[in-house]
Steps between C-alpha positions, in 0.01 A plus 500: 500500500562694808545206727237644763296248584122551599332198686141448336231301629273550180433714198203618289481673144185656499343567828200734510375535841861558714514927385351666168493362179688151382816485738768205473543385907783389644451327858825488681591223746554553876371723768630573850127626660319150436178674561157307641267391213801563234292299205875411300671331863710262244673861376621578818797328523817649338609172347206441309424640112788518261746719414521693222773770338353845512591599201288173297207572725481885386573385116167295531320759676551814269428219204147461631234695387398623855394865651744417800665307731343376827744369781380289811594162673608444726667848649656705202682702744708196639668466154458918459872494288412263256181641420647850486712372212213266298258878574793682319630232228140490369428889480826479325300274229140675579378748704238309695313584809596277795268446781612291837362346781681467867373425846752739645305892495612792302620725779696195665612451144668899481569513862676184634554278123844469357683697213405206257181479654429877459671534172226212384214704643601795289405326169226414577168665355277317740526278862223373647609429842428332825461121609190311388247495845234232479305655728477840316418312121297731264426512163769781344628554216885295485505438852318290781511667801389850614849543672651501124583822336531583139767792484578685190860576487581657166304758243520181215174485296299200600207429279225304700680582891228725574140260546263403764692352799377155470599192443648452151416152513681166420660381163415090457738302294548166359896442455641285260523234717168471611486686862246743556705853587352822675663868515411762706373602860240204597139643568464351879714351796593160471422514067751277356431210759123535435560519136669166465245347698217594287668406189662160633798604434875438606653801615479752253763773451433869607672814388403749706659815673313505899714378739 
């Protein structure tokens, strides 16, 4: 153990529609922009989620039988050197693609974001930037809002990046304990309310990446 600590709102093992292929997510907790319409409000606090040692966290990812590694939240940049360190402690297991989300933009990212910040950014293969904007929801691929940008940052082969830009739909699942689950970017404004309405259900628990 390194004794960084990375605050984590929630974790998946095999997502398929957050980047290409089967990607293990990691959703941090906290974000500073508390954007209108964020779908995950309860991750926006910073003393929410757990905490968990770097180090353990990349063990179980490069143990997982995944194409990469998917990082949103929350704001990934707001915990930028902890994340630097889980990005490198698991290439130093695996070489795995990473792809992150963040409301802040790529050029404010290079221009105006810190060294940890920046030095983040630079291992990255993908971002997909920009806040979530209710107003401008469409049906793309990984993202729900026109405002979003996918950005390649590295040469890295990516099997399956290259597609239609559409939606890449939602993954449904029953957990062990019973509660009905959903990953990925919902199909319309206002999804996850309407979706535990029509199913009578209690509030069901998203994983998404629009803020």
């Amino acid at each position: 153990m390194t004794g960084e600590i990375l605050r984590v709102a929630d974790l998946h093992r095999d997502c398929r529609v957050l980047g290409p292929g089967s990607r293990f997510a990691v959703w941090v907790q906290g974000c500073p922009l508390s954007c209108p319409g964020c779908i995950s409000p309860q991750w926006i606090p910073f003393d929410g989620g757990r905490a968990m040692d770097v180090d353990t966290l990349a063990e179980e990812i490069a143990d997982t039988a995944v194409d990469g590694l998917t990082i949103s939240g929350g704001e990934p940049f707001a915990q930028a050197p902890a994340l630097t360190r889980l990005v490198a402690a698991v290439r130093e297991r695996r070489d795995l693609s990473v792809l992150c989300y963040s409301g802040y933009r790529l050029s404010w990212l290079r221009e105006r974001g810190d060294t940890a910040q920046r030095d983040l950014l630079s291992r990255l293969d993908v971002l997909i930037d920009g806040p979530y904007s209710a107003r401008l929801h469409a049906d793309l691929r990984w993202r729900g809002s026109s405002n979003q940008r996918v950005h390649r940052l590295s040469s890295r082969d990516l099997p399956g990046f290259d597609g239609p830009d559409v939606s890449a739909g939602l993954q449904l699942e029953v957990t062990a304990g019973g509660d009905v689950q959903w990953l990925g970017v919902p199909p319309i404004p206002g999804f996850r309310q309407e979706f535990e309405r029509r199913l009578g259900l209690a509030p069901a628990v998203g994983q998404e990446a629009a803020r």
